[in-house]
NUBALUM-406548 format. One record per residue (C-alpha): residue number from 1; x, y, z. Coordinates in pm, whole numbers. Each point is the difference from the previous one (the first is absolute). Layout:
// NUBALUM-406548
 pafi   east  north     up
  NUM      X      Y      Z
...
// end
This chain:
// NUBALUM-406548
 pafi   east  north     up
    1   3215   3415   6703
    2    381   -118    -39
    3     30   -336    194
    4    143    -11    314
    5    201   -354     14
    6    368    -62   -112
    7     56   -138   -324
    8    244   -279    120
    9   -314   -134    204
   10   -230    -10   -318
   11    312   -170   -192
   12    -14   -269    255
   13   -338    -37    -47
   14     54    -54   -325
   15    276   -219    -10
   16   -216   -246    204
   17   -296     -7   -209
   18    245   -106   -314
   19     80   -255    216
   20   -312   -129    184
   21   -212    115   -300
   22    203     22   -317
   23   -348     22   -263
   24   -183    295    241
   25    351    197     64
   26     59    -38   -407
   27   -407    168    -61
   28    129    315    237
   29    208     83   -255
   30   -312     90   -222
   31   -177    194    269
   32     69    391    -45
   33    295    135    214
   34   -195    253    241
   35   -187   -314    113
   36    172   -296     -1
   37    111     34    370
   38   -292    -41     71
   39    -98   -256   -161
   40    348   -184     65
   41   -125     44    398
   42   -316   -162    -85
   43    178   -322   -189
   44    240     -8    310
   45   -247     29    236
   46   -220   -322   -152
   47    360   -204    -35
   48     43    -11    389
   49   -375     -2     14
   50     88   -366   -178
   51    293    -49    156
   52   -117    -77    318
   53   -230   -243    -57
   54    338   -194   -167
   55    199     48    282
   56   -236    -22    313
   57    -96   -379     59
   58   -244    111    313
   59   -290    171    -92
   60    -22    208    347
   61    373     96    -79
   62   -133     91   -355
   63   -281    196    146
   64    213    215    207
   65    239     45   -281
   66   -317    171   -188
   67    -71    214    303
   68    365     80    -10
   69    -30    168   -331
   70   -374    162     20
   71    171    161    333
   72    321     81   -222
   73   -179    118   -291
   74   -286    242    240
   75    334    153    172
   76    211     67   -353
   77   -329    183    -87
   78     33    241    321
   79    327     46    -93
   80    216   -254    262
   81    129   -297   -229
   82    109   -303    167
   83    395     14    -89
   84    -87   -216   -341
   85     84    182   -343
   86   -306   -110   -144
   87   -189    156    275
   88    214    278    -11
   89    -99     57   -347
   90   -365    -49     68
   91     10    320    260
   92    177    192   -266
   93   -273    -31   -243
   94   -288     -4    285
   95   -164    353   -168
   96    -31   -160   -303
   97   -337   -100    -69
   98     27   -337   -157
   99    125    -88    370
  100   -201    212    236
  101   -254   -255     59
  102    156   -231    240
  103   -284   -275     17
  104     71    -23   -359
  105    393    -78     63
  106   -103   -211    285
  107   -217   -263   -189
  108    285   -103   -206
  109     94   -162    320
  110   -387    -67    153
  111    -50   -206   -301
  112    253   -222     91
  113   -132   -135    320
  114   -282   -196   -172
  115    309   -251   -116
  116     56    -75    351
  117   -276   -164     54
  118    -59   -239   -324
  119    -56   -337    160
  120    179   -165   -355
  121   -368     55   -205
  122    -16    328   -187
  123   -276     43   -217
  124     47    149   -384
  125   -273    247    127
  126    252     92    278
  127    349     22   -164
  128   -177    229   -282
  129   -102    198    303
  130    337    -13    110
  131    182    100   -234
  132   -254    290    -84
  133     93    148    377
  134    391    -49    -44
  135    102     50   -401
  136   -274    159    -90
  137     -9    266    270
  138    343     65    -39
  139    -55     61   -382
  140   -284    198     67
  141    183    268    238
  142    263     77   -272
  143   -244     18   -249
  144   -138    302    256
  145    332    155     88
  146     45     20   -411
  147   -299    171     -2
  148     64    220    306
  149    302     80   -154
  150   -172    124   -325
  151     38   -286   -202
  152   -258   -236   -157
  153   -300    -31   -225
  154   -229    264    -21
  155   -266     55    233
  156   -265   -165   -180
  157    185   -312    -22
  158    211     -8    383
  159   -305   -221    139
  160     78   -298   -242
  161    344     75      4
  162     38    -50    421
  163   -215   -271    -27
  164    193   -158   -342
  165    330     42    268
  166   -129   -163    282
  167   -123   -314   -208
  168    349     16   -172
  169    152    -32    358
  170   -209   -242     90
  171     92   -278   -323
  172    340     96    108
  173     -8   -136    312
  174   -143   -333    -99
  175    283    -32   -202
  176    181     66    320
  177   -242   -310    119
  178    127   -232   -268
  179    385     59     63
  180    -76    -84    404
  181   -190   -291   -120
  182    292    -75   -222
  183    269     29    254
  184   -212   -178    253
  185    -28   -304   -224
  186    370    -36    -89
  187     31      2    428
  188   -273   -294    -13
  189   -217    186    128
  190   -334     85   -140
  191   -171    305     52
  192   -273     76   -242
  193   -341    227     -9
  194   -290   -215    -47
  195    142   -324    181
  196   -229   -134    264
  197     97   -215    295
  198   -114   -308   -155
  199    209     51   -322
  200    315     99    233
  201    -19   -312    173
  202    -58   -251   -324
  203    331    164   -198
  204    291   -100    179
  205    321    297      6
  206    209   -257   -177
  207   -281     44   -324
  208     61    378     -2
  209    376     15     12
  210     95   -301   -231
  211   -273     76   -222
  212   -187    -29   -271
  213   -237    280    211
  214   -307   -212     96
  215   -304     54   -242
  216   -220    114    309
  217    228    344     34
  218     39     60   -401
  219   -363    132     -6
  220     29    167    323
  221    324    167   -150
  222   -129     66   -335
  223   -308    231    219
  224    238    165    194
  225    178    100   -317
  226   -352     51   -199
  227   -108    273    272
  228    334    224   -113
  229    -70    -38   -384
  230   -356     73     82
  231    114    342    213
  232    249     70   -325
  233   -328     10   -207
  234   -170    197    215
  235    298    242     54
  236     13     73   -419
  237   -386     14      3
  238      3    312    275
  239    284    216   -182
  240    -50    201   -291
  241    181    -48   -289
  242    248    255     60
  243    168     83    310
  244    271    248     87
  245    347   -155     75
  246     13     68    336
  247   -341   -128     36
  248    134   -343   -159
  249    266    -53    275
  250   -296   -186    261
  251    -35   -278   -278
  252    341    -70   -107
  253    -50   -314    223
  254   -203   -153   -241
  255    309   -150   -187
  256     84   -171    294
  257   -309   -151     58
  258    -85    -93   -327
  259    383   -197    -13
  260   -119   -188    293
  261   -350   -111   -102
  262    171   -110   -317
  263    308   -200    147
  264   -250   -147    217
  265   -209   -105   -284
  266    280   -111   -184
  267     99   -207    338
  268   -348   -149    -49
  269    -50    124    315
  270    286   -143    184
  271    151    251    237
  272    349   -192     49
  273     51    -10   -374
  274   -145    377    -94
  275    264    270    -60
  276   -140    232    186
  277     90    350    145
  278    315    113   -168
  279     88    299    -83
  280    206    -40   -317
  281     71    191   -307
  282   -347   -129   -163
  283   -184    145    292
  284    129    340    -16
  285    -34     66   -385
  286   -358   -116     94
  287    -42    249    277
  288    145    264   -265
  289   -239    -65   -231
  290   -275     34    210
  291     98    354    135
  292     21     80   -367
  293   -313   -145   -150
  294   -206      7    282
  295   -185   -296    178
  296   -251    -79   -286
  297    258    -70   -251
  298    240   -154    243
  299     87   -363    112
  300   -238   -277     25
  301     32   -311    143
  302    -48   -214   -285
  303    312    277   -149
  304    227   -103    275
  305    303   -233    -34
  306     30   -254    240
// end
């Protein structure tokens, strides 16, 4: 089935994720060309997903924001987009499969409402879960539309392969984690998984934005950054040894999660003195050689310059 939507839309679609997500618009580049409209529509549609919870200070404005796009995203499916090119897109490509199942598109914005309601004390427990429901899921449903599209492993090894994606998504957004924490530190404020009441109160903001960062939050950072190498391990352990290129594409985030975990490390654990998330020439030669020797043999964090 041709698609249905104006290329200028999907162009500006694009041109906003290379600016509001410069290391997932760079990946699309890898994904094969009959599906990466889709699976540009699926990054775009977790960026505002993100966005609003940036933008929206109230969390009842936030809410209705989120029922604002499950409505938009239920009527670009029947075919009457909201005058929005990304939704216009979105209704172009509604017979594709990858993007029939609208309670599927719709929880990249359900799983947002549970940050709405964090009373400053988020478990590890619960920003793992987190970040399983928003990185992970979104990884997850372009591992599928690779494999709806024909692309993948073969059959005997799709199982590990979804499930190797979704954990892959998921250590990507924690490194998402770390750069909030970081920019949240260098504002003076202090927003960390792990952190309970008590230890809020004791470290004053002036600790966390003059530094050194207080000895309390290096452990609770080094976890938060142990649970993504631990989902990297797990990620290698699930694939086979060799993969088809296509079927590489969902792990090409590795490199940028294993450059994090290591400039944090390097940092010792400091986020306001880590060099973390850029996209520089060192990242994409890493991302390259990934897609061309495959996830096993690719970068590790301990392989990462800081």
């Amino acid at each position: 089935m041709a698609p249905a939507f104006q290329r200028d839309d999907l162009d500006h679609v694009i041109r906003t994720l290379r600016v509001g997500d410069p290391e997932r618009a760079f990946l699309l580049a890898f994904a094969p060309r009959r599906v990466r409209p889709v699976m540009v529509v699926l990054a775009a549609l977790d960026r505002e997903a993100g966005r609003i919870l940036g933008r929206v200070q109230e969390p009842v404005a936030a809410v209705m924001r989120i029922t604002w796009w499950q409505e938009a995203v239920d009527d670009a499916l029947a075919g009457r987009p909201a005058a929005q090119p990304l939704l216009r897109v979105l209704a172009g490509l509604r017979g594709h499969p990858a993007l029939a199942a609208a309670a599927d598109l719709k929880a990249i914005f359900t799983a947002r409402e549970a940050f709405l309601h964090e009373d400053g004390a988020l478990s590890l427990a619960d920003a793992l879960s987190r970040a399983r429901a928003t990185g992970g899921l979104l990884n997850r449903l372009g591992a599928e539309a690779l494999l709806r599209a024909g692309h993948g492993p073969s059959s005997t090894h799709r199982a590990n392969w979804l499930a190797a994606a979704e954990d892959m998504g998921t250590a990507y957004q924690i490194t998402r984690y770390l750069g909030g924490i970081q920019r949240e530190a260098r504002a003076g404020r202090l927003w960390l998984p792990g952190l309970t009441a008590e230890q809020r109160a004791r470290i004053p903001a002036r600790a966390v934005f003059h530094g050194p960062w207080p000895a309390p939050l290096t452990a609770l950072l080094r976890d938060l950054a142990g649970g993504a190498e631990t989902l990297l391990a797990a990620v290698r352990e699930r694939l086979p040894t060799r993969l088809p290129f296509v079927a590489r594409q969902p792990f090409l985030l590795s490199a940028y999660v294993a450059r994090d975990i290591a400039a944090l490390a390097a940092a010792d654990y400091d986020p306001s003195a880590a060099r973390l998330g850029r996209l520089g020439a060192r990242e994409i030669m890493a991302v390259w050689r990934l897609y061309l020797l495959g996830p096993k043999a690719g970068v590790r964090p301990e392989q990462s310059e800081p």
